[in-house]
N, C-alpha and C positions, 0 to 999 in steps of 0.2 A: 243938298247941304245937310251933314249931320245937326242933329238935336241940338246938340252940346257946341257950342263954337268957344275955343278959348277963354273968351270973356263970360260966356255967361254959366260955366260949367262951374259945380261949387269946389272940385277937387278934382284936380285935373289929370292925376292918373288914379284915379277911385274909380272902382266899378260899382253898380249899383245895383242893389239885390231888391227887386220889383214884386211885394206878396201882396197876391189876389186873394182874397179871400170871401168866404160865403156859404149860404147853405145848400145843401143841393139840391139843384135844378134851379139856381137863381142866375146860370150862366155865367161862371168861371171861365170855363177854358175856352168859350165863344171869342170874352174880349181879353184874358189872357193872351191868346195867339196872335190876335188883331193889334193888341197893343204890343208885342215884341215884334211881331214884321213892321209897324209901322215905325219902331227905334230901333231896329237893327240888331237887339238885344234878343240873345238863347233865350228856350223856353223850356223849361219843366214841367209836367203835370205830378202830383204826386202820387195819383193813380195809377198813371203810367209806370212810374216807378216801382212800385210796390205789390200791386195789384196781384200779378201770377203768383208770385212767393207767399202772398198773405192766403190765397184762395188755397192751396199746397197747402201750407202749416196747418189750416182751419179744420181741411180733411184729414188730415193725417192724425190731427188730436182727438178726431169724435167728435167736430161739428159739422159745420157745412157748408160750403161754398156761398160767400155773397153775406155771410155773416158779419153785421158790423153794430150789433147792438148788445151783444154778448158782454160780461165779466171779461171772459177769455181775449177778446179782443181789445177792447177798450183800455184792460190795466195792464195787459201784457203784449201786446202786437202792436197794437197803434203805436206807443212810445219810440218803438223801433223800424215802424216807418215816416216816424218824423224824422228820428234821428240819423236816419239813411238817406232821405230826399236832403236833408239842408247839410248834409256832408257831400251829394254832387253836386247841389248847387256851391258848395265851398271851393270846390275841385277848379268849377268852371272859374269860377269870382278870380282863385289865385292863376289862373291864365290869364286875368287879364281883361275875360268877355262879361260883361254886366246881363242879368235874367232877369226872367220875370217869372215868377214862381207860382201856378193854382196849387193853391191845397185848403181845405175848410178851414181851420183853423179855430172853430168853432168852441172849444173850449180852452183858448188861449187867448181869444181878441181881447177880451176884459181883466186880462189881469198879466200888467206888464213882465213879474218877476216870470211867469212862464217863457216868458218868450225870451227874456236873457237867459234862464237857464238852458233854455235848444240854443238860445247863438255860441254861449258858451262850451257846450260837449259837444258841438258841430263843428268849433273852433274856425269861428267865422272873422274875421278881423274886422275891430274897430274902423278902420280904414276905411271899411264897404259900405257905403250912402243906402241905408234900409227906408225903401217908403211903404206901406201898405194901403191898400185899398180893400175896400169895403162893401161886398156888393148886394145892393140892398131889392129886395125881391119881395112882388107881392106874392102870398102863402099858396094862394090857386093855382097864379101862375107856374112855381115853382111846380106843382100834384101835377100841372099839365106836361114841361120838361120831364118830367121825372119819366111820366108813363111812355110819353115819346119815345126814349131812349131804351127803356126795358131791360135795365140791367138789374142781375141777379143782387147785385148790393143794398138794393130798394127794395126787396121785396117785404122786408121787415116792417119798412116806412109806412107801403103801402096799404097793409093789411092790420098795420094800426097806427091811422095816418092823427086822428084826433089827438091821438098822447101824442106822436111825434110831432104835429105841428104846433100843442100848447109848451112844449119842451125849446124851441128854437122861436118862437113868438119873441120880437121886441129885443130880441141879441143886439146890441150896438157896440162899438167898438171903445173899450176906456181911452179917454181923454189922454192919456200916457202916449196912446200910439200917435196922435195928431194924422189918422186917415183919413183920407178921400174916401166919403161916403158917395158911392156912384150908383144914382135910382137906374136900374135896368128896364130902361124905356125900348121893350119890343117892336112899336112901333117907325122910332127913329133908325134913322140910318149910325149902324156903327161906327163907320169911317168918322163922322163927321161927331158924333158925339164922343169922340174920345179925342179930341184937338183940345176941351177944356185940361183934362186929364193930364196933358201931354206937357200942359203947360204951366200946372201943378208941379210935375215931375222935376221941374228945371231950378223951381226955387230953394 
């Protein structure tokens, strides 16, 4: 039985554009995927997206691969992998299929005007039912994911983890967005703890 039945769907041909957001190694795309196989809903990550192109441009200018703490990157790359991720996710949305989007968004959860200005140059329609979640991670845990995975983008984090972890310390999402703040409870069963979530999603 879909999600959505007639009656309890808020807009009955709206798709809905589902942003995970977090900081990294707090497990985005864990329950990003888990929560779109489990609605039936495309997935994006915006690493996925981005990533080869961004790691290319970084070399090519005389930096370096996995660089994401840079000037270079932050006031002038990152912009344009936002604005590239939420224009496929727009792509998809006017097909029709509703997403669920990972991307950090780490300097845009607290301050709404950012975020209508990406919906707006993405040219995402009013239309599309935007929820966001918020995934909330303790700071160890997060060092532990990180090292786990061993990607070149951390390496910056890693090797000055104390300014990077007082820098993302206590981030919570402004009251503008009205998120689903989701404690990233390791120990619970996935499946079973994104049923609350699920049912979040509907109202």
């Amino acid at each position: 039985m879909s999600l959505f039945s007639k009656k309890s769907r808020p807009e009955e041909n709206s798709p809905y554009l589902i942003i995970i957001a977090g900081c990294a190694g707090s497990g985005k795309t864990t329950v990003g995927k888990e929560l779109a196989k489990q609605l039936g809903f495309s997935y994006v990550d915006k690493d996925t997206v981005t990533r080869d192109y961004t790691d290319f441009i970084l070399t090519r200018s005389g930096s370096f691969e996995g660089d994401r703490e840079s000037d270079l990157y932050k006031e002038q790359i990152l912009p344009i992998e936002y604005h590239v991720t939420f224009k496929v996710c727009r792509e998809i949305l006017e097909n029709g299929s509703s997403v669920v989007l990972t991307i950090p968004f780490i300097g845009q959860i607290k301050d709404m005007s950012k975020w209508l200005s990406i919906k707006e140059k993405a040219r995402i329609s009013d239309d599309v039912i935007v929820k966001f979640i918020w995934i909330k991670h303790d700071i160890n845990t997060e060092k532990k994911n990180i090292l786990k995975r061993g990607a070149s983008r951390d390496a910056y984090k890693l090797s000055h983890w104390d300014e990077y972890a007082d820098s993302v310390e206590g981030i919570e999402p402004s009251a503008d967005f009205n998120a689903y703040i989701y404690v990233n409870d390791c120990e619970a069963k996935l499946a079973d703890t994104l049923v609350e979530v699920r049912q979040w999603i509907k109202k």
